[in-house]
Steps between C-alpha positions, in 0.01 A plus 500: 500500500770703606656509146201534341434836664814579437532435108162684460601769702544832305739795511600840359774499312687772479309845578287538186265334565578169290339222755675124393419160734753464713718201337543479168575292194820592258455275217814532349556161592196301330637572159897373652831672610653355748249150460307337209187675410123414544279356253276816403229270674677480781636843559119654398382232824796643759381869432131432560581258763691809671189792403274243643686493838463882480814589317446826288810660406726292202852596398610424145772685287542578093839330545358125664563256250488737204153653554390145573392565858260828426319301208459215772357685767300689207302162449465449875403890534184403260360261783495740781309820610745750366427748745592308767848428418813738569732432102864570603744516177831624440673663177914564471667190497592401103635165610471305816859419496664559870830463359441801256212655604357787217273769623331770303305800629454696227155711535399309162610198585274513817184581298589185260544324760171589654310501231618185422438332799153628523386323167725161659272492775155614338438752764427924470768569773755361766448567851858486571789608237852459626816560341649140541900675532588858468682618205762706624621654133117681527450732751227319726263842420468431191377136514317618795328794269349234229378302758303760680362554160366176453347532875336809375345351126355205808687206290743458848328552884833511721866494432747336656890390491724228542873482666517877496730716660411727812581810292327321187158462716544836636521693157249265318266516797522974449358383131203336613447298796632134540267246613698171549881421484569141434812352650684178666440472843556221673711334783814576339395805307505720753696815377112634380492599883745764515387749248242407269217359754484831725523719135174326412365566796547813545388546112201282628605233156374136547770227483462199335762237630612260204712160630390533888594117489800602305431338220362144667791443713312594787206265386602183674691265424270345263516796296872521481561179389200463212578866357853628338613758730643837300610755756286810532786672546546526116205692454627846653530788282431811633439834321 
């Protein structure tokens, strides 16, 4: 009962007034990274197994699996009540490649991006946009600037970021106002603490901890020994 309550339980995030469940789903896994994807069948069952048991807000990115991910949860999208789900997406990343990661910012790479990922997922707007990693060759305003545009022409509800910088949330937040910042945080990704979690809240941004069983090692020993484990620690890059 317990858990029940406390998957169904809802919060603010952030201080704009986006409201999410409490948990929620990134999917980037049911189309395979770090494991073997799902069948379509069976990836379309684990996201309305998890709306069912009052999970609302769903995390996908333009970069999982080549656009493969949106266009998945696109077809699961069509079986829910779209207005109760919270659609988290990402644009920036040209190539999920740790080893050489390429980021883009561009203000009209962010509306293809957008635009793009809007006719993926067969929906009029996404509640949650975040830059995935922060191109540091474009001045954060300026990626900042197209996206409060496309908050303003309704086709994006909230912004967010991802692995930003303290001074990189601070002069994207002056632009328009940061809802979420998505980040590791987990027993041994602690260094969020120090700067970054009191600079959201005293900004009053919602964080949304990625890896808080860093990456399945802290999943049991069942976990550990059924999954390939690739060190979260690869993932870092900062703007």
């Amino acid at each position: 009962m317990a858990e029940a309550q406390r998957i169904h339980t809802r919060v603010n995030l952030g201080s704009q007034g986006l409201v999410v469940s409490k948990l929620g789903l990134g999917c980037m896994g049911l189309t395979g990274n770090y494991n073997d994807p799902l069948t379509q069948h069976q990836a379309i069952s684990v996201i309305k197994y998890a709306f069912n048991n009052g999970i609302t807000f769903f995390d996908t990115a333009d970069v999982y699996a080549a656009n493969a991910n949106e266009l998945l949860l696109a077809k699961a999208l069509k079986q829910l009540p779209r207005d109760k789900i919270q659609l988290a997406t990402k644009f920036g990343v040209l190539k999920l490649d740790f080893a050489n990661l390429q980021v883009k910012g561009t203000p009209e790479y962010v509306r293809s991006c957008c635009e793009a990922s809007l006719k993926r997922l067969g929906v009029e707007y996404i509640d949650l946009y975040y830059q995935h990693r922060v191109d540091t060759s474009v001045p954060i305003e300026q990626t900042m600037g197209e996206l409060k545009k496309l908050v303003e022409e309704g086709k994006v509800k909230y912004i967010g970021l991802s692995e930003a910088s303290p001074d990189t949330i601070r002069r994207a937040h002056a632009v328009h106002p940061i809802t979420a910042l998505q980040i590791e945080w987990s027993l041994w990704a602690r260094d969020v603490e120090d700067e970054i979690v009191p600079l959201c809240r005293e900004l009053g941004i919602g964080i949304v901890a990625y890896s808080p069983l860093g990456g399945g090692f802290f999943g049991g020993k069942g976990v550990v020994e059924t999954l390939p484990f690739v060190s979260s620690l690869v993932l870092r890059k900062r703007g």
